[in-house]
Chimera marker file (.cmm) of the C-alpha trace (Angstrom):
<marker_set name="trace">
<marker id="1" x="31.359" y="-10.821" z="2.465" r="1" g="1" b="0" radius="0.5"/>
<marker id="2" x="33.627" y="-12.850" z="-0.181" r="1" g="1" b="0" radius="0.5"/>
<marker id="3" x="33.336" y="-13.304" z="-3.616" r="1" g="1" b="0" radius="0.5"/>
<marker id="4" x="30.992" y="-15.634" z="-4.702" r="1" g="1" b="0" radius="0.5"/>
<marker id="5" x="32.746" y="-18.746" z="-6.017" r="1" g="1" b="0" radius="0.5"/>
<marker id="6" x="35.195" y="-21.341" z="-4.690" r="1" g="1" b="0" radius="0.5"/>
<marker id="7" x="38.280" y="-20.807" z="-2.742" r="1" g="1" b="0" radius="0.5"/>
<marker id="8" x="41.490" y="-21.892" z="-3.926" r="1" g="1" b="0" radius="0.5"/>
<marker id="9" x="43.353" y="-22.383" z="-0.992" r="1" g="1" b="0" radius="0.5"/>
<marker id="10" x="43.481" y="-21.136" z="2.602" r="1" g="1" b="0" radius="0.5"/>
<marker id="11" x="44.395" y="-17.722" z="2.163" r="1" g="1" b="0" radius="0.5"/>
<marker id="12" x="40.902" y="-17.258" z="0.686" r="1" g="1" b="0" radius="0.5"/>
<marker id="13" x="38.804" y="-18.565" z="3.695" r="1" g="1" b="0" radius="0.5"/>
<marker id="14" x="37.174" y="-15.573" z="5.786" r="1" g="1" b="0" radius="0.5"/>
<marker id="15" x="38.607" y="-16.593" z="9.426" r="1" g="1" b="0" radius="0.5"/>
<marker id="16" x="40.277" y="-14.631" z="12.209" r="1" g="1" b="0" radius="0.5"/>
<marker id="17" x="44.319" y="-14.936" z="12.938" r="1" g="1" b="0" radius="0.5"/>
<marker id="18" x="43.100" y="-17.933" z="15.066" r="1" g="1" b="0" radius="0.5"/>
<marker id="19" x="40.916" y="-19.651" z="12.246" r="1" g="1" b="0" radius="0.5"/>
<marker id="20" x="37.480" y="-18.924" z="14.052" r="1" g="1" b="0" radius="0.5"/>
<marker id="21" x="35.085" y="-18.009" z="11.323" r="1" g="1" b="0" radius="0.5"/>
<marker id="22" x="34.421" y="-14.658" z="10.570" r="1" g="1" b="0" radius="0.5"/>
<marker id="23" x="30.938" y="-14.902" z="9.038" r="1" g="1" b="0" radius="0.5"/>
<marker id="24" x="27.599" y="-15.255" z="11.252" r="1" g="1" b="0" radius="0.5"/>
<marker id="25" x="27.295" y="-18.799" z="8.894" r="1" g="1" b="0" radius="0.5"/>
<marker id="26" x="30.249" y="-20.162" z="9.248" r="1" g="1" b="0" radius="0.5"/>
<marker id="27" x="30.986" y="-20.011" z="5.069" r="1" g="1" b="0" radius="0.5"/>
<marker id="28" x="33.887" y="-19.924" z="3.913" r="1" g="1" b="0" radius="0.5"/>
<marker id="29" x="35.718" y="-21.242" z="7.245" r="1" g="1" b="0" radius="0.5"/>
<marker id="30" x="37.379" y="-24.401" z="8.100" r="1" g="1" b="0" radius="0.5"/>
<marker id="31" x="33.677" y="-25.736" z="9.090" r="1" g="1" b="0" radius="0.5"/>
<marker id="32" x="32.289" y="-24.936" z="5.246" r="1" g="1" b="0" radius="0.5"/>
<marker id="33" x="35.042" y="-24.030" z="2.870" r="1" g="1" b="0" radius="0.5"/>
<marker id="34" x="33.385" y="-24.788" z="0.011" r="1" g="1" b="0" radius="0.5"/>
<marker id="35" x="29.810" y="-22.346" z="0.789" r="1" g="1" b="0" radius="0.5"/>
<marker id="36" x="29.304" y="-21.113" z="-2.647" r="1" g="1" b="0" radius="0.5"/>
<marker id="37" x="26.350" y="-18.811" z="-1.437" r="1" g="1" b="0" radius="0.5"/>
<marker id="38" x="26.733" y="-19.078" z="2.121" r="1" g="1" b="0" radius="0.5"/>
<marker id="39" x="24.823" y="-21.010" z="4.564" r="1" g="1" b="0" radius="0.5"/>
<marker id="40" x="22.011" y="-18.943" z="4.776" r="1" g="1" b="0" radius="0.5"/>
<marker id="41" x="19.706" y="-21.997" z="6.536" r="1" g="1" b="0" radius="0.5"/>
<marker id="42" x="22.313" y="-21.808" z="9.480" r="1" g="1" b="0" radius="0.5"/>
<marker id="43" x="22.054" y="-17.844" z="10.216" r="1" g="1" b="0" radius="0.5"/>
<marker id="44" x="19.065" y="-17.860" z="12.684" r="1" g="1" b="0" radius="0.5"/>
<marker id="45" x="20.172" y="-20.867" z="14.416" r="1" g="1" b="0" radius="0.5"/>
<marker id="46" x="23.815" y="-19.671" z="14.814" r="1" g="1" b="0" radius="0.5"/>
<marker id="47" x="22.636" y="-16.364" z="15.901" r="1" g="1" b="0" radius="0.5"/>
<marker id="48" x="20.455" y="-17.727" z="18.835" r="1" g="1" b="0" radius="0.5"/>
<marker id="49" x="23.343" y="-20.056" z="19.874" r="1" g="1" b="0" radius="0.5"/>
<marker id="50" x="26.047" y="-17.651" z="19.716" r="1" g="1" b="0" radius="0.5"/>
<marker id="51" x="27.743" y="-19.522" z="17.721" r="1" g="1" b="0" radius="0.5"/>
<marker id="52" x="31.023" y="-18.622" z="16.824" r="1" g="1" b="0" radius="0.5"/>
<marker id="53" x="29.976" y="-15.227" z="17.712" r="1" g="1" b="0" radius="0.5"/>
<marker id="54" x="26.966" y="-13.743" z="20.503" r="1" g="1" b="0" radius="0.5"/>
<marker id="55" x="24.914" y="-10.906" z="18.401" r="1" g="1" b="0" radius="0.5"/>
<marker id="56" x="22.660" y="-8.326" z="19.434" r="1" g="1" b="0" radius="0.5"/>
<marker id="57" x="20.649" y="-7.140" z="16.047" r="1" g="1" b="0" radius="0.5"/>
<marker id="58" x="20.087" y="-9.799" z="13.678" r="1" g="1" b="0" radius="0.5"/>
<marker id="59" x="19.560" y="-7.423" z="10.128" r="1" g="1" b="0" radius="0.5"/>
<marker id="60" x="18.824" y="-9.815" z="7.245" r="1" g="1" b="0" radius="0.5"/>
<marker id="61" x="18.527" y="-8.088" z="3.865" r="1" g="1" b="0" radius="0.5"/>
<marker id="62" x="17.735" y="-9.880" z="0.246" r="1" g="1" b="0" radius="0.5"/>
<marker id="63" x="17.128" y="-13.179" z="2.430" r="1" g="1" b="0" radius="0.5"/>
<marker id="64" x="14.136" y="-15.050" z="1.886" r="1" g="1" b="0" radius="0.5"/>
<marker id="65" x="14.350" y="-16.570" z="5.700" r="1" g="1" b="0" radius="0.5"/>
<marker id="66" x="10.670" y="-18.261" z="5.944" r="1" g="1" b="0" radius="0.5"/>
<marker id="67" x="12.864" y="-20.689" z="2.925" r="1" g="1" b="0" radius="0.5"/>
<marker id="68" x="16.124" y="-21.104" z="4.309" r="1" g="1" b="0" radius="0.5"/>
<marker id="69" x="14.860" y="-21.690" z="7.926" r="1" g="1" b="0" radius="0.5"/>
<marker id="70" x="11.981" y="-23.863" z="6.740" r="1" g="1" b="0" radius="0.5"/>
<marker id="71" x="13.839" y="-27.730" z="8.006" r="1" g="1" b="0" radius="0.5"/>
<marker id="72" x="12.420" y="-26.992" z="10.964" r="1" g="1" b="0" radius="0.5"/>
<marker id="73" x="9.867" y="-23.941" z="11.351" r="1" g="1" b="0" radius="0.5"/>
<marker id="74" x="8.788" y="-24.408" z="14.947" r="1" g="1" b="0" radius="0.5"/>
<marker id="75" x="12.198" y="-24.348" z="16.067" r="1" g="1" b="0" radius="0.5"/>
<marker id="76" x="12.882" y="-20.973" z="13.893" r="1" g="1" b="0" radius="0.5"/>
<marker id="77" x="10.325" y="-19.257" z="14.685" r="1" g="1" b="0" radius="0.5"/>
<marker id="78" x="11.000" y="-20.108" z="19.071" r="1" g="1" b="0" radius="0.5"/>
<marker id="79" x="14.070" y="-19.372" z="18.515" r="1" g="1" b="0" radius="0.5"/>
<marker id="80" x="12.870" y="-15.603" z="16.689" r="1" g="1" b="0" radius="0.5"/>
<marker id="81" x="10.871" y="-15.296" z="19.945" r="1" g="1" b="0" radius="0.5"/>
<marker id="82" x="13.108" y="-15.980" z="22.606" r="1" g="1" b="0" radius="0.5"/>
<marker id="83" x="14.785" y="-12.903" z="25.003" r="1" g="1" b="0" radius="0.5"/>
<marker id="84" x="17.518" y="-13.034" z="26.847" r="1" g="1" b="0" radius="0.5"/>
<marker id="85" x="17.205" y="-12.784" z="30.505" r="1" g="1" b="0" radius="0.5"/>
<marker id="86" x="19.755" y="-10.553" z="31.572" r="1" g="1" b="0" radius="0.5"/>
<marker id="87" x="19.224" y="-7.388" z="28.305" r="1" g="1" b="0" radius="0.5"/>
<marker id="88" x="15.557" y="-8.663" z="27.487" r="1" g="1" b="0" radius="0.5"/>
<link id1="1" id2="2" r="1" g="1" b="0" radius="0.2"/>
<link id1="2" id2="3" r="1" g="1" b="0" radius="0.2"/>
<link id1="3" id2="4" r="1" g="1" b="0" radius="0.2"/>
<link id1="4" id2="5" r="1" g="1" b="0" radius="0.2"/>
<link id1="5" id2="6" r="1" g="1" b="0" radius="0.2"/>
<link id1="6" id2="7" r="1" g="1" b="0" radius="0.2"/>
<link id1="7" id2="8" r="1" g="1" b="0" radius="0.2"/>
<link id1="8" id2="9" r="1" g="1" b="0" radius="0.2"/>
<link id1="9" id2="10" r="1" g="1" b="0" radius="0.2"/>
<link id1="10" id2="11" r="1" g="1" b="0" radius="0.2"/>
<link id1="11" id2="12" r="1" g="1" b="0" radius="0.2"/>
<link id1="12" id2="13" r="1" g="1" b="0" radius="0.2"/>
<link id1="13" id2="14" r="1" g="1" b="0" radius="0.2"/>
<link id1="14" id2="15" r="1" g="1" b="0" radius="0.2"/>
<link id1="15" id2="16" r="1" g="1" b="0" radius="0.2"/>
<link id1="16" id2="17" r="1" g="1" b="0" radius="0.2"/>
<link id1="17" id2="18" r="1" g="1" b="0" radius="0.2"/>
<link id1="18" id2="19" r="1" g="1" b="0" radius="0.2"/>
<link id1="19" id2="20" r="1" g="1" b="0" radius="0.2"/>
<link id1="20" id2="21" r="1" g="1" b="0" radius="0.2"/>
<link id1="21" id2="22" r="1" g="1" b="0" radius="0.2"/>
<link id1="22" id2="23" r="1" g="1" b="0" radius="0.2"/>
<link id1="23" id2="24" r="1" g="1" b="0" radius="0.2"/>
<link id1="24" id2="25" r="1" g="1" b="0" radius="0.2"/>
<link id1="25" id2="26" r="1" g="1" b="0" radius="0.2"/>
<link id1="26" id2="27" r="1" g="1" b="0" radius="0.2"/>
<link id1="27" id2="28" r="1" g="1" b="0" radius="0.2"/>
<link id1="28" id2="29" r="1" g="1" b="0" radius="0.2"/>
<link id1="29" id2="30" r="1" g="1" b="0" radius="0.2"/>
<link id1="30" id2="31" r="1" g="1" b="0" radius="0.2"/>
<link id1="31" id2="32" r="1" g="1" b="0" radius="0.2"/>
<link id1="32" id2="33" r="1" g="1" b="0" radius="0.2"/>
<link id1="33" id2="34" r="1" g="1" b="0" radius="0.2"/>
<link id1="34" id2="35" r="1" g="1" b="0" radius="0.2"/>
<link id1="35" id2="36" r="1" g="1" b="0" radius="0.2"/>
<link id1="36" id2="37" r="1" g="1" b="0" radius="0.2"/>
<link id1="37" id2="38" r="1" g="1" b="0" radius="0.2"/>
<link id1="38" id2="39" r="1" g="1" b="0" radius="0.2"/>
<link id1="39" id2="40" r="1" g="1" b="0" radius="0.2"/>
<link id1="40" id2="41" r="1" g="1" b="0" radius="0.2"/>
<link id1="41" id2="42" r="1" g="1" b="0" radius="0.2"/>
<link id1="42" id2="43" r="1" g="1" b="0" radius="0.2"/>
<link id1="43" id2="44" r="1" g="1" b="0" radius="0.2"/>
<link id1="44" id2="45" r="1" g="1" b="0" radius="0.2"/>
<link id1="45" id2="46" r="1" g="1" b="0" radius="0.2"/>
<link id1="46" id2="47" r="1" g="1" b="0" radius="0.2"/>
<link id1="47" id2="48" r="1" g="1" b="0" radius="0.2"/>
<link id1="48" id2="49" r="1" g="1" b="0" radius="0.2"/>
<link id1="49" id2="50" r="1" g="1" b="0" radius="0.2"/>
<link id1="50" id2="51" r="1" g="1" b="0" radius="0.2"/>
<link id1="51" id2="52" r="1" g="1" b="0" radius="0.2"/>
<link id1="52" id2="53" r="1" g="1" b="0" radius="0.2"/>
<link id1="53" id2="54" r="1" g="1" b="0" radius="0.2"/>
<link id1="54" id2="55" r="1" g="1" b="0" radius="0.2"/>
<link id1="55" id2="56" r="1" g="1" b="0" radius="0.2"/>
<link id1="56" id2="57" r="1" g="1" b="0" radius="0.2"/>
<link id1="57" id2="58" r="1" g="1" b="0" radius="0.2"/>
<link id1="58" id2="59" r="1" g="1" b="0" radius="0.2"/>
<link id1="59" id2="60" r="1" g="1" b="0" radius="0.2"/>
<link id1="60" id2="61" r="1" g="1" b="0" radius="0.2"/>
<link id1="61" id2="62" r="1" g="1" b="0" radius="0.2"/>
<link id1="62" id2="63" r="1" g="1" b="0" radius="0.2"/>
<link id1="63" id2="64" r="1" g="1" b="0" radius="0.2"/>
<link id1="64" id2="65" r="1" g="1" b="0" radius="0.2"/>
<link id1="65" id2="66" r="1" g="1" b="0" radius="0.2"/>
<link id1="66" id2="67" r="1" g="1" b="0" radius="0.2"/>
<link id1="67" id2="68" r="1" g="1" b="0" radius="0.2"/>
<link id1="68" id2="69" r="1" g="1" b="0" radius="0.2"/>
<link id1="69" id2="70" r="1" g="1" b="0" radius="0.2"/>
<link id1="70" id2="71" r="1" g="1" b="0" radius="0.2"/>
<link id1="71" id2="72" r="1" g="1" b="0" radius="0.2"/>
<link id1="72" id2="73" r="1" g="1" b="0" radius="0.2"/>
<link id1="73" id2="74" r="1" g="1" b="0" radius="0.2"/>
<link id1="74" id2="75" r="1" g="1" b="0" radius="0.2"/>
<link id1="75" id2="76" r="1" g="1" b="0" radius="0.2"/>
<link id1="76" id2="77" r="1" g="1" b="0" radius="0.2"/>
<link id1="77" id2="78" r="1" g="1" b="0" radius="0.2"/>
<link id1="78" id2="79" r="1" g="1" b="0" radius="0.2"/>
<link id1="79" id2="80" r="1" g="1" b="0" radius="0.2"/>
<link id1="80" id2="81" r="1" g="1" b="0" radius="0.2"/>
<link id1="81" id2="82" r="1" g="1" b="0" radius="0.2"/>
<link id1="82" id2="83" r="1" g="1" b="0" radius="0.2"/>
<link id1="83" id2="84" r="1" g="1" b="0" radius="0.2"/>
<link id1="84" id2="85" r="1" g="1" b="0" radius="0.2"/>
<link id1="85" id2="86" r="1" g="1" b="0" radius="0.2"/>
<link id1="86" id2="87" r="1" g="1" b="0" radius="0.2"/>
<link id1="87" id2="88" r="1" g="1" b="0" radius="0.2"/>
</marker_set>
């Protein structure tokens, strides 16, 4: 992960050679330069949408989720549950 702390230009933004972010929560990319802590309220909802990446562990450590997910517990927590069809 980056430092934490602001970015001072472009050439401290984690993104690919293509500018797709490289973190699961989008911080620090075009879509959040400015993610002093990261996004950590994004992470379960990125995950399930495969969004900018697809996952297949989700390992959260030092993360109180049940706070950063709670806009919208019901969602979080059917999202949690789902399976994929095709690996289950």
């Amino acid at each position: 992960g980056p430092h934490l702390g602001f970015p001072l230009g472009p050439e401290d933004l984690l993104v690919d050679a293509e500018g797709r972010p490289a973190r699961l929560d989008k911080a620090f990319s075009w879509d959040a330069p400015i993610a002093a802590h990261g996004l950590m309220h994004m992470v379960i909802a990125n995950a399930h949408a495969g969004d900018p990446y697809p996952i297949d562990v989700l390992f959260l450590y030092m993360a109180n989720m049940a706070w950063n997910s709670s806009m919208n517990t019901a969602g979080t927590i059917a999202m949690l549950e789902e399976k994929d069809e095709a690996t289950g």
